[in-house]
C-alpha positions as CSV (number, residue, x, y, z in Angstrom):
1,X,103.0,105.9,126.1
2,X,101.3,102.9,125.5
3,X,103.0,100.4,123.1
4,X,100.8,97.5,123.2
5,X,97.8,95.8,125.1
6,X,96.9,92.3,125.7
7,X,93.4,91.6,127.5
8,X,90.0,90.2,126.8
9,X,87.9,91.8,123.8
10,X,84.7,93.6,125.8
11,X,83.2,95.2,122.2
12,X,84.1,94.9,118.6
13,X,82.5,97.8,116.5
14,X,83.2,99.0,112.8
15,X,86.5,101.1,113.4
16,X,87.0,100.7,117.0
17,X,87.2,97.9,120.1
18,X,87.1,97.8,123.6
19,X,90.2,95.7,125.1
20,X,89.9,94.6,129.2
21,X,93.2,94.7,130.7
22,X,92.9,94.2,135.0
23,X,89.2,95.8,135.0
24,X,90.0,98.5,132.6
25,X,88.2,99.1,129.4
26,X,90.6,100.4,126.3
27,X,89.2,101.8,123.5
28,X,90.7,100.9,120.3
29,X,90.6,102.8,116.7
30,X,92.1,100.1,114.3
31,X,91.0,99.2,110.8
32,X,88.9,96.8,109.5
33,X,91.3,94.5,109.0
34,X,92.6,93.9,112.8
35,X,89.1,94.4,114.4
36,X,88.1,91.5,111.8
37,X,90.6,88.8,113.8
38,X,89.2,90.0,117.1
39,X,86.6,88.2,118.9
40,X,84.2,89.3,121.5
41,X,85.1,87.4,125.1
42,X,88.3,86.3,123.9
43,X,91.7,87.5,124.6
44,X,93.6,89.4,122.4
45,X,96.8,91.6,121.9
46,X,96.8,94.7,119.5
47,X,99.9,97.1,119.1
48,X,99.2,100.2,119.9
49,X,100.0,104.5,119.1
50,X,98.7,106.4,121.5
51,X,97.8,110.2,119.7
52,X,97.8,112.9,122.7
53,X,96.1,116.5,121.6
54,X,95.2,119.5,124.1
55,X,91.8,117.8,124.5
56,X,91.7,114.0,123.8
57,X,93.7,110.8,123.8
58,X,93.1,108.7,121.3
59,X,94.4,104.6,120.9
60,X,94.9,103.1,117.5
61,X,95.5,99.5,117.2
62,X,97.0,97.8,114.8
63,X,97.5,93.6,114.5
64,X,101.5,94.0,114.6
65,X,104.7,96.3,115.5
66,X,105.2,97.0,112.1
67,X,101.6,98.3,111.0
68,X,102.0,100.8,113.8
69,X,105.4,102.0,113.0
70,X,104.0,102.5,109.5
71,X,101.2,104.5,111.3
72,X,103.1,106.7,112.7
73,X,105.7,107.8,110.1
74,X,103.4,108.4,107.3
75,X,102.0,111.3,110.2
76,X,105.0,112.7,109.7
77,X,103.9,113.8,105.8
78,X,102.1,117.1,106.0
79,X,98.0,117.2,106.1
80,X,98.1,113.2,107.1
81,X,96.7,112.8,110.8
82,X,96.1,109.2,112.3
83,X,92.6,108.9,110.6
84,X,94.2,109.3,107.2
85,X,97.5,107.0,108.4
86,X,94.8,104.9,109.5
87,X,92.5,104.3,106.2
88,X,95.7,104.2,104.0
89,X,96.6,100.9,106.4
90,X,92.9,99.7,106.0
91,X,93.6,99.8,102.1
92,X,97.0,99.0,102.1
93,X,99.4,96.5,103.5
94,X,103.1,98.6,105.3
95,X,104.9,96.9,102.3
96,X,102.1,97.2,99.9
97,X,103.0,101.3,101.1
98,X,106.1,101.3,101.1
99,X,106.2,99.8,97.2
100,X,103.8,102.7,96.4
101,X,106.0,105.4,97.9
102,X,109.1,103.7,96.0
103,X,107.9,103.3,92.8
104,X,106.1,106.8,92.8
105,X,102.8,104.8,92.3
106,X,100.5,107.4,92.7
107,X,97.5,105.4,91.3
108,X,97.9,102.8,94.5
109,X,97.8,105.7,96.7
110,X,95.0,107.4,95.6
111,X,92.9,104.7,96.2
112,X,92.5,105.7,99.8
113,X,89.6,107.7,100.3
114,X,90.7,111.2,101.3
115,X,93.7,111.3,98.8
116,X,93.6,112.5,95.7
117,X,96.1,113.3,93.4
118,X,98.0,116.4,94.9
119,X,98.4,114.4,97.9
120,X,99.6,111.4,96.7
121,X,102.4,113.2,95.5
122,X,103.3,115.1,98.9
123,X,103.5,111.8,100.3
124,X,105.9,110.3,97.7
125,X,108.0,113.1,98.3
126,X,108.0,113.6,102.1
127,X,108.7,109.9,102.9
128,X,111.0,109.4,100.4
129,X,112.5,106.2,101.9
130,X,111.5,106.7,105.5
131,X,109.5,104.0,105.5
132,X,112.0,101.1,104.8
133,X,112.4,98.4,102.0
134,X,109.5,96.2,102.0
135,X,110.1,93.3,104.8
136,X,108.2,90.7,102.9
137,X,105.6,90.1,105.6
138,X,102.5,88.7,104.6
139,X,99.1,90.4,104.3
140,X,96.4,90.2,106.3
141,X,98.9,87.4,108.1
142,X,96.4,88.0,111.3
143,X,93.4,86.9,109.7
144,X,94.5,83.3,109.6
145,X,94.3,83.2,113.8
146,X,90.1,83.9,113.5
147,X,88.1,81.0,114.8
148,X,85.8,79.6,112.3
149,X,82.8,80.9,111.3
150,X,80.2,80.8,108.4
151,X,81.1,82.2,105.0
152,X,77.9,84.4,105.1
153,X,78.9,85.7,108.5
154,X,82.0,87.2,107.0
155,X,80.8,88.5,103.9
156,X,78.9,91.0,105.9
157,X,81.7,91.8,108.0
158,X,83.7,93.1,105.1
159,X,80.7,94.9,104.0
160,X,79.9,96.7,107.0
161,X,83.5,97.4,107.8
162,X,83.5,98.8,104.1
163,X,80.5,101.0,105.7
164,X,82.3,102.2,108.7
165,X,85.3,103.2,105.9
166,X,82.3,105.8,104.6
167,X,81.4,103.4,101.1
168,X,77.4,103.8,101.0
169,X,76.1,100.3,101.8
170,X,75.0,98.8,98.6
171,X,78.3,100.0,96.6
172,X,80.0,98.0,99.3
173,X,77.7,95.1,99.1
174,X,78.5,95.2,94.8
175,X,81.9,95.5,95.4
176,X,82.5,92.5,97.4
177,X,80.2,90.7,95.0
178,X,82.5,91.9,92.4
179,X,85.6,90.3,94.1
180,X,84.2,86.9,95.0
181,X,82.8,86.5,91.2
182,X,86.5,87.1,89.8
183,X,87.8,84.4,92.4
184,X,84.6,82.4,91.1
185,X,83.3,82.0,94.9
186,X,80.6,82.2,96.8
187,X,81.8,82.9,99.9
188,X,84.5,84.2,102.2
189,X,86.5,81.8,104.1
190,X,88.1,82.9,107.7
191,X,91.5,83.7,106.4
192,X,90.1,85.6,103.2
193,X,88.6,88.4,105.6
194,X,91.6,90.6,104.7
195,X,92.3,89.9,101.3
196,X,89.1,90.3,100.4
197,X,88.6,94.0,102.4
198,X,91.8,94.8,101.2
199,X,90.6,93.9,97.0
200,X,87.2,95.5,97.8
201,X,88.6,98.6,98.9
202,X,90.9,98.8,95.8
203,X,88.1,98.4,93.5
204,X,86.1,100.8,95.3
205,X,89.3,103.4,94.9
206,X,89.4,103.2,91.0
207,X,85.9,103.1,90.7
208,X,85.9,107.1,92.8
209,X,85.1,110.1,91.3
């Protein structure tokens, strides 16, 4: 099994990265959110859950220990497989989950594409309180390690990695419109990469269907 990988970042793409460690190449699935504080020729550590199925095996990366133990307990819930874990991480924080799950906030939930309202409700009940009180950690805590780089240079990255999430490209680019005219901005600062993927998606969520 492994755990964890720290090594130089060969290729960022919209849901996955390639991570050098000693010569070998490691592809990465993570969500939009960790491949955003990733940065191509520099060196990086990811946490990692390695899935192993009778004909693949399959890395997901995730920017802490915690995001990855969230990962792999929500499998646990029936019909939830590591994509799924994965794009309720890329919409939610582990405590922003594990406040859904205990206040039975199915709304919150459902705004992860690929759950609707049946499933929401599998999950509040199969987890029940597996996942832990909330531990308070900060979202999108990465984010604030990216280099600097120009506002308009990050406000495509959240739109293409709401793209790579499956959103068609102009309701991504409206969405993250939407969001930076409520914070009455422009533009997306380094450490706002997250946040701002993270309210995107939620609009996004309760404008499905």
């Amino acid at each position: 099994m492994i755990a964890s990988l720290t090594g130089t970042v060969a290729h960022v793409g919209l849901d996955r990265a390639v991570v050098d460690v000693g010569g070998v190449g490691y592809l990465v699935h993570a969500t939009p959110t960790t491949l955003a504080t990733l940065r191509v020729g520099e060196t990086a550590g990811v946490s990692t859950s390695m899935v192993v199925r009778e004909d693949s095996m399959t890395l997901y990366g995730f920017g802490d220990p915690d995001e990855r133990d969230v990962f792999e307990v929500v499998q646990t819930v029936s019909g939830v497989g590591p994509r799924l874990a994965l794009a309720m991480l890329a919409v939610h924080t582990p405590d922003a989950l594990r406040r859904a799950v205990a206040g039975e906030d199915l709304a919150a939930l459902t705004r992860v594409p690929g759950i609707g309202r049946k499933g929401a409700q599998r999950i509040v009940l199969e987890l029940g309180d597996r996942l832990g009180p909330p531990s308070g950690a900060l979202a999108g805590a990465g984010a604030a390690t990216e280099p600097a780089a120009s506002a308009g240079d990050h406000s495509e990255r959240v739109v293409e990695a709401l793209a790579g999430l499956g959103w068609p490209a102009k309701q991504a680019d409206d969405a993250v419109a939407k969001v930076l005219a409520d914070a009455g901005t422009d533009a997306i600062a380094a450490d706002e990469v997250a946040t701002t993927l993270r309210a995107a998606l939620r609009l996004l969520g309760g404008h499905r269907g």
